[in-house]
Z-matrix of the N, CA and C atoms (Angstrom, degrees):
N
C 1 1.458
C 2 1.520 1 110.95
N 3 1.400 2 116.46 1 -36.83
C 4 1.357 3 107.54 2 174.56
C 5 1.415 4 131.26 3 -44.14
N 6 1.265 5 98.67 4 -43.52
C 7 1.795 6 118.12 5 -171.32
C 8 1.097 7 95.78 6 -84.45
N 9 1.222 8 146.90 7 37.02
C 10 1.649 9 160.92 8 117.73
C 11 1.050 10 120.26 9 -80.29
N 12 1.485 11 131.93 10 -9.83
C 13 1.243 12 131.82 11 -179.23
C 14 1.636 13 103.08 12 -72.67
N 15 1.510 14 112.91 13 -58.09
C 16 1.495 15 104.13 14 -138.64
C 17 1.914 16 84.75 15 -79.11
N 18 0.848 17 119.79 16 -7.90
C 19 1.718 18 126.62 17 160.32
C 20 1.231 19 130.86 18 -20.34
N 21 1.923 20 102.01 19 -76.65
C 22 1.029 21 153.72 20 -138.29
C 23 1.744 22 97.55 21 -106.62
N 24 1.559 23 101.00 22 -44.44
C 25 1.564 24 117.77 23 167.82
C 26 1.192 25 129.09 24 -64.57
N 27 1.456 26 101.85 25 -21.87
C 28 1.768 27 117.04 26 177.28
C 29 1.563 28 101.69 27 -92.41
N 30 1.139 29 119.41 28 -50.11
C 31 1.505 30 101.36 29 -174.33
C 32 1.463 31 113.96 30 -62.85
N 33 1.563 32 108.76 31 -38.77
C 34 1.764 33 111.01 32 177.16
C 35 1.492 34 99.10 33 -63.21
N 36 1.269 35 152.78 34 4.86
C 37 1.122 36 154.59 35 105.22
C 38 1.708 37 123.29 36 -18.21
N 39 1.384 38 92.19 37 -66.08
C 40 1.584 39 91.89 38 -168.71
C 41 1.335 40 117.50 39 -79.39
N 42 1.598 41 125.65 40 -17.72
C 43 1.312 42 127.24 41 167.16
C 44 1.404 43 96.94 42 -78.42
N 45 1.414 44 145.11 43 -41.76
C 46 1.631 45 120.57 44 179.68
C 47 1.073 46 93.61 45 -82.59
N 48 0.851 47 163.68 46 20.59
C 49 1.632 48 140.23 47 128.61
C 50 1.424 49 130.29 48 -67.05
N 51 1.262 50 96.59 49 -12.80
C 52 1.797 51 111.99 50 -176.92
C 53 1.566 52 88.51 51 -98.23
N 54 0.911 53 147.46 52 -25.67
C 55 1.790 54 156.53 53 -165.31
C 56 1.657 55 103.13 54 -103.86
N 57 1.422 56 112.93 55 132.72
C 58 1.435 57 129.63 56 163.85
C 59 1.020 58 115.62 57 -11.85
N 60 1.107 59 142.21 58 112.85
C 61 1.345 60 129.90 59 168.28
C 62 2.110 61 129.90 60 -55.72
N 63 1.445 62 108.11 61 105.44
C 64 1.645 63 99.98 62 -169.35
C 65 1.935 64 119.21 63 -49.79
N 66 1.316 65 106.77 64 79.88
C 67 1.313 66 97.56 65 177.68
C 68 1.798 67 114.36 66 -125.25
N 69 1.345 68 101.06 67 8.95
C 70 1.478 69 96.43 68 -176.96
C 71 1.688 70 101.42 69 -96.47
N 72 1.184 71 114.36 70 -178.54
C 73 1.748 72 115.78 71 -171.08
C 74 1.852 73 97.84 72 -78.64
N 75 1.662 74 101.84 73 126.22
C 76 1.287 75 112.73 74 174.24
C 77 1.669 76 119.76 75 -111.85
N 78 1.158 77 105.23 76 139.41
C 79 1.464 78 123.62 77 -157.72
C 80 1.429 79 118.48 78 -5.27
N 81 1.283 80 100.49 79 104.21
C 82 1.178 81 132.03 80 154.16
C 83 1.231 82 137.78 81 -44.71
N 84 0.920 83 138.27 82 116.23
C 85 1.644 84 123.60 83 -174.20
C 86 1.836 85 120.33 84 166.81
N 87 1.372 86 148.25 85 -165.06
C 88 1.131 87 130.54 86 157.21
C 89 1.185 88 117.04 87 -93.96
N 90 1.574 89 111.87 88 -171.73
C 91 1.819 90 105.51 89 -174.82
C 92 1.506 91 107.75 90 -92.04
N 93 1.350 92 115.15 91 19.34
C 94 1.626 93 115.02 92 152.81
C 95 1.311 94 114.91 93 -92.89
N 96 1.072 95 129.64 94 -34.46
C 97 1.306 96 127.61 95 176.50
C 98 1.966 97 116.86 96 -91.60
N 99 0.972 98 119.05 97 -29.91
C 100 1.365 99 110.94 98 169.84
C 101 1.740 100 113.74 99 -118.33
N 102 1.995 101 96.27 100 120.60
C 103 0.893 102 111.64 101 -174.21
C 104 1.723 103 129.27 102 -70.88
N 105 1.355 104 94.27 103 -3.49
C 106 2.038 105 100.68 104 153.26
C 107 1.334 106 123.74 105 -63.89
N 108 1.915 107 101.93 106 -38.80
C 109 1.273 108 82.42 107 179.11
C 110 1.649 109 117.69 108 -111.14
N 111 1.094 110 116.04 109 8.69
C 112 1.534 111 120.51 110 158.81
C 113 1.627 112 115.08 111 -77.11
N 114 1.191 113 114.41 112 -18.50
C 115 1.668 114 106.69 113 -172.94
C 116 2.025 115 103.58 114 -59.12
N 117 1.164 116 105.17 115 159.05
C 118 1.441 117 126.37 116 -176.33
C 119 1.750 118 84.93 117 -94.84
N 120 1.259 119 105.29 118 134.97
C 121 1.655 120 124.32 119 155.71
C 122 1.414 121 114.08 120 -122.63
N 123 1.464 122 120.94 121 -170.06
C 124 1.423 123 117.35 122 -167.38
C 125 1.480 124 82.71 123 -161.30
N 126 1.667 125 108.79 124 137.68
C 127 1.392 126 135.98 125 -172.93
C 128 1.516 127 99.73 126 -89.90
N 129 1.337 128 125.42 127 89.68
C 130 1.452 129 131.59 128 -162.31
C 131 2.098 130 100.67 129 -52.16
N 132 1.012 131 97.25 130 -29.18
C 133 1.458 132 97.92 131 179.13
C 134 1.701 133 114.17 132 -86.09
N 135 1.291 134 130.49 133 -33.73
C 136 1.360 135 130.74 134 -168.95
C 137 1.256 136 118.94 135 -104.29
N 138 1.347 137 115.53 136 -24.15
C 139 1.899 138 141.43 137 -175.47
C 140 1.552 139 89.81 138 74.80
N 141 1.112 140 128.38 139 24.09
C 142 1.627 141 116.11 140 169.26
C 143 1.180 142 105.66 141 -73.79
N 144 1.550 143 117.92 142 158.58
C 145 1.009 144 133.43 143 155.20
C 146 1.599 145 139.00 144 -105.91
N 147 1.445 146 114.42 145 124.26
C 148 1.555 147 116.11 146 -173.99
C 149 1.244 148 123.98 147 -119.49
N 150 1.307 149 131.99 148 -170.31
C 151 1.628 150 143.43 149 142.97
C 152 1.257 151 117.81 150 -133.92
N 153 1.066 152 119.68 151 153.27
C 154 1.357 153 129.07 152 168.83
C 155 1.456 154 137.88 153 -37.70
N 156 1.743 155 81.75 154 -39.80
C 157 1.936 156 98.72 155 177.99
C 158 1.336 157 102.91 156 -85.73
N 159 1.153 158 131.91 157 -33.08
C 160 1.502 159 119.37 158 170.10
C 161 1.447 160 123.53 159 -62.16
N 162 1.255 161 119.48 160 -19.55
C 163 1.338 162 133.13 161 -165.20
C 164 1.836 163 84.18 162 -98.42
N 165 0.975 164 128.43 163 -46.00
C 166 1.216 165 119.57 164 -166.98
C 167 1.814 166 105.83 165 -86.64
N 168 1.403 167 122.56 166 -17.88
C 169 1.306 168 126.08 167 163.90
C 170 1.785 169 108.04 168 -57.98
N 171 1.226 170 119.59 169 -18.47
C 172 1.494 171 102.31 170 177.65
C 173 1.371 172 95.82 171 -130.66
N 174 1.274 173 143.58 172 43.94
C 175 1.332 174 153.94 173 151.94
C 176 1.241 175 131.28 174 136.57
N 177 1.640 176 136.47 175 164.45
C 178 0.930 177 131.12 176 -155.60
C 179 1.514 178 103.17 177 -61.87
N 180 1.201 179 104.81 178 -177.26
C 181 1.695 180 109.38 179 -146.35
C 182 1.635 181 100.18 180 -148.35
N 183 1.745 182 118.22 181 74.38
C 184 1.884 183 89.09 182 172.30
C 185 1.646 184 108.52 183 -88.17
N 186 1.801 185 102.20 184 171.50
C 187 1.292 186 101.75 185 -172.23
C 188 1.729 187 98.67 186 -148.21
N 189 1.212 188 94.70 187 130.80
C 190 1.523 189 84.57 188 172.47
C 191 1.327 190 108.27 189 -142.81
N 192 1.447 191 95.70 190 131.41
C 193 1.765 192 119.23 191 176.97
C 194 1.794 193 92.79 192 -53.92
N 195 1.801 194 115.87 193 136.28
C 196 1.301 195 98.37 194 166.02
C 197 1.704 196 89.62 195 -167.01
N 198 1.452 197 109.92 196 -172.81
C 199 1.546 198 122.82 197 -178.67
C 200 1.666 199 101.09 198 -141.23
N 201 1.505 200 95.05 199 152.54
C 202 1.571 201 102.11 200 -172.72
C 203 1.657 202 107.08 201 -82.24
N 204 1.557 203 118.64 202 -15.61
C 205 1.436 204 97.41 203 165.73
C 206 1.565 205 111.72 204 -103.74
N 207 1.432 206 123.62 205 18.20
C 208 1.560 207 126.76 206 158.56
C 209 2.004 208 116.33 207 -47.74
N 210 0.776 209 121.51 208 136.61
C 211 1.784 210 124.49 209 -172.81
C 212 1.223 211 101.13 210 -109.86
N 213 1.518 212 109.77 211 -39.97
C 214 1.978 213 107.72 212 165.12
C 215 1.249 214 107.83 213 -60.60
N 216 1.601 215 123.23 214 -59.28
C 217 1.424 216 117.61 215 170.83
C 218 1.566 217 126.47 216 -6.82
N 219 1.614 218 97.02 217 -67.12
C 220 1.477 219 124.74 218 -179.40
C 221 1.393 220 107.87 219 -58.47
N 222 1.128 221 102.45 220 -65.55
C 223 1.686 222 106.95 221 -176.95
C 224 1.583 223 111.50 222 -31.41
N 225 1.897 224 92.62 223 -64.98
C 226 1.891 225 92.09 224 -179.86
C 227 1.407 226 125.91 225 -73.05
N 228 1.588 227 114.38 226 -10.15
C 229 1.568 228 115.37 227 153.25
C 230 1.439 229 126.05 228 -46.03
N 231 1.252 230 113.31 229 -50.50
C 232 1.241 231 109.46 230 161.09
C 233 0.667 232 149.50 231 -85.13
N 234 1.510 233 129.23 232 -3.13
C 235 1.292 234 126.57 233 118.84
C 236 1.504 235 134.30 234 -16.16
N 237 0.997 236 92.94 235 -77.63
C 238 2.025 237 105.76 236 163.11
C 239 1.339 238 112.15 237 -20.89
N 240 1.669 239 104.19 238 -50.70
C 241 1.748 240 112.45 239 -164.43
C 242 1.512 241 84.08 240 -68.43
N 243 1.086 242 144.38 241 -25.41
C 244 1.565 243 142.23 242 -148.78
C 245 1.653 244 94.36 243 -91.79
N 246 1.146 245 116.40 244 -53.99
C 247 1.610 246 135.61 245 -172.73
C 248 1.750 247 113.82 246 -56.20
N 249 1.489 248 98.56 247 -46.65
C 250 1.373 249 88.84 248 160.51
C 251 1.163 250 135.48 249 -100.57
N 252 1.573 251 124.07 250 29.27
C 253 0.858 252 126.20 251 137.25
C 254 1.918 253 140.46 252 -61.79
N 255 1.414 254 103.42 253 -20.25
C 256 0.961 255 129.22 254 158.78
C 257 1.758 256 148.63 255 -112.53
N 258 1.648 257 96.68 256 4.08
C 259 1.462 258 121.09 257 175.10
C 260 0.784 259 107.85 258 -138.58
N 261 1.805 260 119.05 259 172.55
C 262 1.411 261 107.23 260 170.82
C 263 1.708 262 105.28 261 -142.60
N 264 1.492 263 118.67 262 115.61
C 265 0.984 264 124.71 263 -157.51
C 266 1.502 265 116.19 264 -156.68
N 267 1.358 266 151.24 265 168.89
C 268 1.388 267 150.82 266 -162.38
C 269 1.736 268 87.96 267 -109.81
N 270 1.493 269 95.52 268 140.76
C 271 1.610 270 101.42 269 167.37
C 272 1.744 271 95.34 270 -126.34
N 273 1.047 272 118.19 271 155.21
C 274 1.278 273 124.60 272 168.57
C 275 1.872 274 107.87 273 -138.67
N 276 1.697 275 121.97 274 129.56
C 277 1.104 276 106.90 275 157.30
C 278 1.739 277 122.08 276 -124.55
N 279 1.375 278 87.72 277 137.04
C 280 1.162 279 103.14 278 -172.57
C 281 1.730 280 137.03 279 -102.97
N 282 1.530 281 93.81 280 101.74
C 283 1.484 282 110.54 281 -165.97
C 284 1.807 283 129.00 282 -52.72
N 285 1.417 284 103.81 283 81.37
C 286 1.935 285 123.78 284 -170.00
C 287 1.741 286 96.96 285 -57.73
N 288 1.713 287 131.53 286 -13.43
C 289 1.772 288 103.57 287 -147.25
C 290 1.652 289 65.06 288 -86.50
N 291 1.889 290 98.54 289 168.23
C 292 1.987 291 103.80 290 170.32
C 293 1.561 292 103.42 291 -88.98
N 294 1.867 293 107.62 292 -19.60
C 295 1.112 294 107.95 293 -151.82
C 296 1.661 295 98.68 294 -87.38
N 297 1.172 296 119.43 295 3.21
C 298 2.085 297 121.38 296 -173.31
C 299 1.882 298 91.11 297 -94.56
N 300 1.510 299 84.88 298 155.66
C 301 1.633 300 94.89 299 176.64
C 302 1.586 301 102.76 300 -136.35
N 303 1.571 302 99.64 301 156.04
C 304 1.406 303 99.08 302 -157.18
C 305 1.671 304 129.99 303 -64.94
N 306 1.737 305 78.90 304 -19.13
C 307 1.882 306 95.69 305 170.68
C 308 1.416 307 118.51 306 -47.30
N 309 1.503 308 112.79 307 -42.90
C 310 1.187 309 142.45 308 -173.98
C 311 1.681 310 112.01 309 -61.05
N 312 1.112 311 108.08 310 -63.02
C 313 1.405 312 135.73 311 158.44
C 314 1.451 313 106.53 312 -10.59
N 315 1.523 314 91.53 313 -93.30
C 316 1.295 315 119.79 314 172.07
C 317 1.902 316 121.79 315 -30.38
N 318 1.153 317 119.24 316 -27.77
C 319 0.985 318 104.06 317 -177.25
C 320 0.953 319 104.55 318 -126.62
N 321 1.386 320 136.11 319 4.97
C 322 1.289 321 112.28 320 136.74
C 323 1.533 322 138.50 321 -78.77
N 324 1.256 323 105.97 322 -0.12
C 325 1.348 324 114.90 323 165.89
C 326 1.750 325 107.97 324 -77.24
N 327 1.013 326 99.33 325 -35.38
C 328 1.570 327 93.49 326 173.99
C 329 1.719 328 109.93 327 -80.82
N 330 1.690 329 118.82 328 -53.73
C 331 1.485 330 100.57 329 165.14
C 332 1.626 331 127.63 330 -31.43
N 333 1.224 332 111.80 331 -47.14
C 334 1.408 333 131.24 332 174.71
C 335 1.507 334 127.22 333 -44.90
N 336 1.797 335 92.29 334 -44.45
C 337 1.534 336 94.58 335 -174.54
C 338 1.713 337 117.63 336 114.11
N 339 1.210 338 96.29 337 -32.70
C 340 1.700 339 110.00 338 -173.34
C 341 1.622 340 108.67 339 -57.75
N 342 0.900 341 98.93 340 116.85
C 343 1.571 342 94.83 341 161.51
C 344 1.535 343 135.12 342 -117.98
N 345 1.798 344 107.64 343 40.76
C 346 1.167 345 122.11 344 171.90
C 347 1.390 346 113.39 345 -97.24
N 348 1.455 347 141.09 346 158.27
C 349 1.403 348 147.03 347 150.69
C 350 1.572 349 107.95 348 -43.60
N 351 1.655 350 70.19 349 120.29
C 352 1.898 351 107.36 350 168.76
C 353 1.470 352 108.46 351 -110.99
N 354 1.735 353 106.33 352 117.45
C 355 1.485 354 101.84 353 168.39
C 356 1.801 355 120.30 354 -112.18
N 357 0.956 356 135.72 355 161.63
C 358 1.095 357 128.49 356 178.49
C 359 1.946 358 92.46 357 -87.74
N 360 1.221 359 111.69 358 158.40
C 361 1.339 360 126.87 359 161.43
C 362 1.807 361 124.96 360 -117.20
N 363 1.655 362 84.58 361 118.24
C 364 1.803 363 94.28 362 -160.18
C 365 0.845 364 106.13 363 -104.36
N 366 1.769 365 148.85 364 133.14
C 367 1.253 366 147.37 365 -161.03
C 368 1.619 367 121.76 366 -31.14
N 369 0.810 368 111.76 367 -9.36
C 370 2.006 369 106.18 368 171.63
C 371 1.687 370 93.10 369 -93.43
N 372 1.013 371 129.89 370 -36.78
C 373 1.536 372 116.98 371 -158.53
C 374 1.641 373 105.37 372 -92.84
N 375 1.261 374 116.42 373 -17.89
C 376 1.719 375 140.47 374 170.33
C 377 2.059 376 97.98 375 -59.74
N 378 1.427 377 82.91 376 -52.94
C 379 2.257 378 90.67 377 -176.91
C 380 1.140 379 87.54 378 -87.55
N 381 1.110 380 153.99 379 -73.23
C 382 1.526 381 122.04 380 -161.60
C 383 1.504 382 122.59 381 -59.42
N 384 0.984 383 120.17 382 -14.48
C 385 1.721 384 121.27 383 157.31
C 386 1.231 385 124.04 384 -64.56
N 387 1.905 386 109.62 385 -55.86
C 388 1.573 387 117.46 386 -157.93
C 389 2.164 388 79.10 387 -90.00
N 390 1.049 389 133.90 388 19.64
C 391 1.514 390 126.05 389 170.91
C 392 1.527 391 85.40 390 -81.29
N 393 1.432 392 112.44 391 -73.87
C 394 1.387 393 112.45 392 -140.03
C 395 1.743 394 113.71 393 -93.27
N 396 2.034 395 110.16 394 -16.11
C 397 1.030 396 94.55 395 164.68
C 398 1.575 397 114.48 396 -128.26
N 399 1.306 398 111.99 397 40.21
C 400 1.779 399 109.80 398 179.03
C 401 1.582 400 107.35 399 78.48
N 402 1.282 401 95.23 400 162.26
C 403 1.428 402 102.11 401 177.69
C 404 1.919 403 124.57 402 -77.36
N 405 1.321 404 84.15 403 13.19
C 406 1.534 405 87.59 404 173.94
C 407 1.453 406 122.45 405 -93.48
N 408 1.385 407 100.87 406 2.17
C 409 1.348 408 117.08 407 174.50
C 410 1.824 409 107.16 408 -72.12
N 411 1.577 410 105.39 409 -27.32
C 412 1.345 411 100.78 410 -155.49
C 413 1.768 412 93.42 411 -97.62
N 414 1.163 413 134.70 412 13.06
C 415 1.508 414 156.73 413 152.36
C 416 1.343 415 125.08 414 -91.32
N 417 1.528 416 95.13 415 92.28
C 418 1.758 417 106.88 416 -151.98
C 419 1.669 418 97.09 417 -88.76
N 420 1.675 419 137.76 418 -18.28
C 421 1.155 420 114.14 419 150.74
C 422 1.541 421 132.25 420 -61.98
N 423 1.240 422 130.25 421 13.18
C 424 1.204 423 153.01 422 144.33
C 425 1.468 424 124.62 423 -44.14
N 426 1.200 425 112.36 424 -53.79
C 427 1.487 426 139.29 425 174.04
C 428 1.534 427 108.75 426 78.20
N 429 1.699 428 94.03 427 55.04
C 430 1.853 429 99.79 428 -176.23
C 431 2.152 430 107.64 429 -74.12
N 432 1.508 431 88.72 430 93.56
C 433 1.620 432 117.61 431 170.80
C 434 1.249 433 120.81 432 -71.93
N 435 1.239 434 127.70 433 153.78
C 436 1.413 435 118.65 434 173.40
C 437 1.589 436 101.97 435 -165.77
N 438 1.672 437 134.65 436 129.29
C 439 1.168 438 137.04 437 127.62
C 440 0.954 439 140.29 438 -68.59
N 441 1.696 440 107.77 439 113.62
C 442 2.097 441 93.66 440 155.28
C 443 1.016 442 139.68 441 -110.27
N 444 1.247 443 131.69 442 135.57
C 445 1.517 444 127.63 443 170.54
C 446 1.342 445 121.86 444 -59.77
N 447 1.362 446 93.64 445 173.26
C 448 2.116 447 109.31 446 175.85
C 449 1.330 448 94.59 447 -57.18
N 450 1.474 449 114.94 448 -67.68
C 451 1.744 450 107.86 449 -176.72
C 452 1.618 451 145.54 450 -46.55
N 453 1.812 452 93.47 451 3.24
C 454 1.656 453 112.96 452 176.17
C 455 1.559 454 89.49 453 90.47
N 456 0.898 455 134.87 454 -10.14
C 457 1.899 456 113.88 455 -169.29
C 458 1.501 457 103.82 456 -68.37
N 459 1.427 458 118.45 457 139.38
C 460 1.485 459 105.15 458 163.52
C 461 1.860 460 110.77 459 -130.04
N 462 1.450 461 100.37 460 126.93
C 463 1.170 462 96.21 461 154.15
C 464 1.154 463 142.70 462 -98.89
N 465 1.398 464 114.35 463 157.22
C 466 1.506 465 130.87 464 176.65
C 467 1.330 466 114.95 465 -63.48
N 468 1.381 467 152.63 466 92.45
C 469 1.122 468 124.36 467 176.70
C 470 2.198 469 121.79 468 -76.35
N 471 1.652 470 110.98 469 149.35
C 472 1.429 471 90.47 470 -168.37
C 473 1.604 472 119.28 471 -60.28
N 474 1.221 473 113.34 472 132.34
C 475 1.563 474 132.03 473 -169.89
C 476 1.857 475 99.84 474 -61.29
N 477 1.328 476 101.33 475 159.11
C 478 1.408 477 88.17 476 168.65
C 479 1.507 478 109.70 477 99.33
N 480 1.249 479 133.85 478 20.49
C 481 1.520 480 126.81 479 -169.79
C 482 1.819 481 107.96 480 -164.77
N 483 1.022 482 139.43 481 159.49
C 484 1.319 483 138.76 482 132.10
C 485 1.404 484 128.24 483 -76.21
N 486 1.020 485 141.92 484 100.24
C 487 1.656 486 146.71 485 -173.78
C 488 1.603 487 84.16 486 -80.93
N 489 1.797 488 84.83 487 144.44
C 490 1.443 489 97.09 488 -177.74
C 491 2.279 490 102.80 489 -100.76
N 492 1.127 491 121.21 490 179.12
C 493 1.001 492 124.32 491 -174.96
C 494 1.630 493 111.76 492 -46.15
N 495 0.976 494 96.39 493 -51.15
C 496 1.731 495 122.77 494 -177.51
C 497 1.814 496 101.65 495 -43.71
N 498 1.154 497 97.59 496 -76.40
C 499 1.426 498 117.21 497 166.56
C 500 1.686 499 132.10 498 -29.12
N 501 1.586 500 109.34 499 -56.86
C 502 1.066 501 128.22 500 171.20
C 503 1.546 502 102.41 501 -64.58
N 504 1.688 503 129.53 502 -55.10
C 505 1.898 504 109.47 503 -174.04
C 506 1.446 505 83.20 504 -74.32
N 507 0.869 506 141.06 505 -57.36
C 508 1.883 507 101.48 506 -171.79
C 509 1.651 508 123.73 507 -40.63
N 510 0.894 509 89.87 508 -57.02
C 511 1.741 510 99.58 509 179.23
C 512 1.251 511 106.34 510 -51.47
N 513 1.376 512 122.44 511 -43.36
C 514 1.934 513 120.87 512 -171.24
C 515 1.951 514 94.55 513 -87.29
N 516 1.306 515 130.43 514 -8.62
C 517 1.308 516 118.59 515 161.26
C 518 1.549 517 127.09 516 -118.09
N 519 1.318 518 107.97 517 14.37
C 520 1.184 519 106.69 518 161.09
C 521 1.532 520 134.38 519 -55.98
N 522 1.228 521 147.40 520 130.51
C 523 1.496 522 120.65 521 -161.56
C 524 1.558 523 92.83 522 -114.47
């Protein structure tokens, strides 16, 4: 089943590529009213439990849809490590393949170095993504990014690139 992924990942590619690209500000609102950022996640490494809007109640918030054998993934992970060196903000990544398990997850976030929240993504949090930003969200060599603010807004950042450190604290302080 694996070797169906990067398949399955390319065509959810080629239909968001035929579709708008998600780069304007997407739903806005608090974490009572939008259910992205009220959903409960789980810190594959700690068994804690979070949301988005809480994480974004004490600062900006990036998030990126990704997979542990993605190499863009990696690439823009470290970036991140670069970013907070110079900002200060919550990163969360969030594991799109069905076929990775969180054990897995987990240690490569620690092989890695990262020491931000890793969640797995379980079929409600898979449709509330590919609802609002296409299925190219669920094609983590894509580099489907996203900021949120204190005010619940989250953006999409454009898919399709590695942002370098520089890039990313602009993007997480842009207002």
């Amino acid at each position: 089943m694996r070797a169906l992924f990067p398949v399955v990942a390319g065509i959810a590619l080629l239909v968001a590529a035929c579709s708008a690209p998600p780069s304007s500000e997407q739903g806005a609102g608090s974490t009572d009213t939008d259910p992205l950022l009220a959903l409960e996640l789980v810190d594959v490494r700690t068994g804690a439990t979070f949301t988005l809007g809480e994480l974004a109640a004490e600062k900006p918030v990036l998030v990126e849809a990704m997979a542990i054998w993605c190499t863009t993934c990696l690439a823009q992970q470290r970036e991140v490590v670069d970013a907070h060196g110079s900002a200060d903000f919550h990163s969360v990544g969030i594991d799109v393949d069905p076929n990775e398990r969180a054990e897995d997850l987990a240690e490569y976030a620690e092989r890695e170095g990262f020491d931000w929240r890793f969640a797995m993504a379980d079929p409600q949090l898979v449709q509330l993504l590919t609802d609002r930003y296409g299925f190219g969200v669920t094609n983590p060599p894509s580099t489907p990014t996203f900021v949120i603010s204190a005010d619940g807004g989250i953006r999409a950042l454009e898919f399709g690139r590695v942002r370098s450190a520089d890039e990313l604290v602009a993007e997480l302080t842009a207002g």
